[in-house]
C-alpha positions as CSV (number, residue, x, y, z in Angstrom):
1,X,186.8,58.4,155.6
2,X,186.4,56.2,158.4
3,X,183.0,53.7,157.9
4,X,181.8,51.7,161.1
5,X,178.5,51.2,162.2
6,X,179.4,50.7,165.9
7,X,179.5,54.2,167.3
8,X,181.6,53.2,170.3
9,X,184.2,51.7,167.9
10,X,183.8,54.3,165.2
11,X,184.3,57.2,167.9
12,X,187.5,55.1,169.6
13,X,189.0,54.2,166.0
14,X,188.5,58.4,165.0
15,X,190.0,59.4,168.1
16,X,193.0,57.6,167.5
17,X,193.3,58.4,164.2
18,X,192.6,62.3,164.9
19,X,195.5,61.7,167.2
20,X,197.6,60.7,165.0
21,X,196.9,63.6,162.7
22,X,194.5,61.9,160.5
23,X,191.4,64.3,159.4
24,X,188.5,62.0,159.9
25,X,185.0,61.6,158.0
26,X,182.9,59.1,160.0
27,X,180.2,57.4,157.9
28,X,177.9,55.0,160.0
29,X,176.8,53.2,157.3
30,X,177.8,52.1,153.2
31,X,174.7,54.1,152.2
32,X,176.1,57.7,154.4
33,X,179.7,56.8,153.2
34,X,178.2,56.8,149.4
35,X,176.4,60.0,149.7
36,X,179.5,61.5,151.5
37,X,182.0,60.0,148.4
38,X,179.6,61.8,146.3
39,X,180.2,64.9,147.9
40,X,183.6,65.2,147.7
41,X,186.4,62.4,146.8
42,X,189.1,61.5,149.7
43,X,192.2,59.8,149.6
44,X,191.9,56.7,152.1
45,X,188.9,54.7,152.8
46,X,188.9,52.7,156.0
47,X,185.2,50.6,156.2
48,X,183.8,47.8,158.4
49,X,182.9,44.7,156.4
50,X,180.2,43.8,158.5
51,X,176.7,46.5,158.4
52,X,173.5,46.5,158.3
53,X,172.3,47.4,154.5
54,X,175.6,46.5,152.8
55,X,179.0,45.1,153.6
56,X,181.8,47.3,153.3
57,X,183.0,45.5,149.9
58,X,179.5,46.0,148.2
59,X,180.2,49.8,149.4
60,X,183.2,50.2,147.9
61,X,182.2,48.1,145.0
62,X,179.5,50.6,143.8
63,X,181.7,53.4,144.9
64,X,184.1,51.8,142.2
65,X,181.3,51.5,139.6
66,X,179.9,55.1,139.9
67,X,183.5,56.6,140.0
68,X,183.2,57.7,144.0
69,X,186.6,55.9,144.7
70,X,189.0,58.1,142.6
71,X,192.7,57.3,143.7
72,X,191.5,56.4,147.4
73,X,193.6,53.9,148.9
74,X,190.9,51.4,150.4
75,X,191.1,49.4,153.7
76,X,188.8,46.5,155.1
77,X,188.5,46.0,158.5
78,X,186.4,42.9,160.7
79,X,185.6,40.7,163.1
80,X,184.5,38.3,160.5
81,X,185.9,35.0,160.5
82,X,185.5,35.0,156.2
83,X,184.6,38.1,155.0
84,X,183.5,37.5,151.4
85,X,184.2,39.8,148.3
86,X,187.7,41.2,149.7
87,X,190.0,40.2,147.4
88,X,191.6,43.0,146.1
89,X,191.6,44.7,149.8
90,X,193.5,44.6,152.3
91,X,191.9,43.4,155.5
92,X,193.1,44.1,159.0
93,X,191.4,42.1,161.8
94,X,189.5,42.8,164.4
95,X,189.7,43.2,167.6
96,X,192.5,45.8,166.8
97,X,196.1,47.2,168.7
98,X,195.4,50.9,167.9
99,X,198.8,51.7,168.0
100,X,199.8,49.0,165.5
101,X,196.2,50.1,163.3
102,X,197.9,54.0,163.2
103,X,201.1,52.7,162.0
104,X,199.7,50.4,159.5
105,X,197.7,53.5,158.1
106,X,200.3,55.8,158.5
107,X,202.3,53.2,156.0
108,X,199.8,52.4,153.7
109,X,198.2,56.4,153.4
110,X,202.3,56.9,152.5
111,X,202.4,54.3,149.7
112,X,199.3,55.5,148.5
113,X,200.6,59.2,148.2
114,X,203.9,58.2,146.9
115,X,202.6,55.7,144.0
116,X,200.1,59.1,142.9
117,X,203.2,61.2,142.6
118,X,205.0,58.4,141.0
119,X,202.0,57.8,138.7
120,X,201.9,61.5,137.8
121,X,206.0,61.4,137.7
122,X,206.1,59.2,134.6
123,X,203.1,60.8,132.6
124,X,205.4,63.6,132.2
């Protein structure tokens, strides 16, 4: 799930990641990225820190407490010069490199897979 509330940046962020293969949920705001966690759970959670209503990190901090977040591998991303409540996440910066965005979710959507099988691996 990809959460932005600038459409120009949450359309050129989807297209890249639909590029690179990615299947992409937009949610333009913490409140529409709730309601869509509620609806079904995904695996990676990309949000904007900065929205109108709630911050990304009180987004996927209720998320957390009603359940929503499952084993999604979560990702903070801003313009903000001290984005507060991320500890815990990782942040990228803004203004992003694309290329270097894909590649960074590409590794971290990887690490995320492997540590479930891993996780499931050792229950056995």
């Amino acid at each position: 799930m990809l959460v932005e509330d600038d459409d120009d940046t949450r359309d050129l962020m989807a297209l890249a990641l639909r590029g690179a293969g990615f299947e992409v949920h937009p949610a333009a705001s913490g409140r529409e990225a709730l309601d869509l966690l509620e609806a079904k759970p995904y695996d990676l959670l990309v949000t904007d820190y900065d929205m109108p209503g709630m911050t990304g990190t009180e987004m996927l901090q209720i998320a957390e407490q009603r359940g929503l977040v499952r084993a999604a591998r979560s990702l903070i991303v801003t313009a903000h010069p001290s984005p507060k409540g991320t500890e815990g996440f990782p942040v990228v910066r803004k203004p992003l490199d694309l290329a270097r965005f894909v590649a960074l979710l590409r590794s971290f959507h990887a690490a995320g897979i492997e540590a479930l099988r891993l996780g499931g691996e050792e229950g056995n």
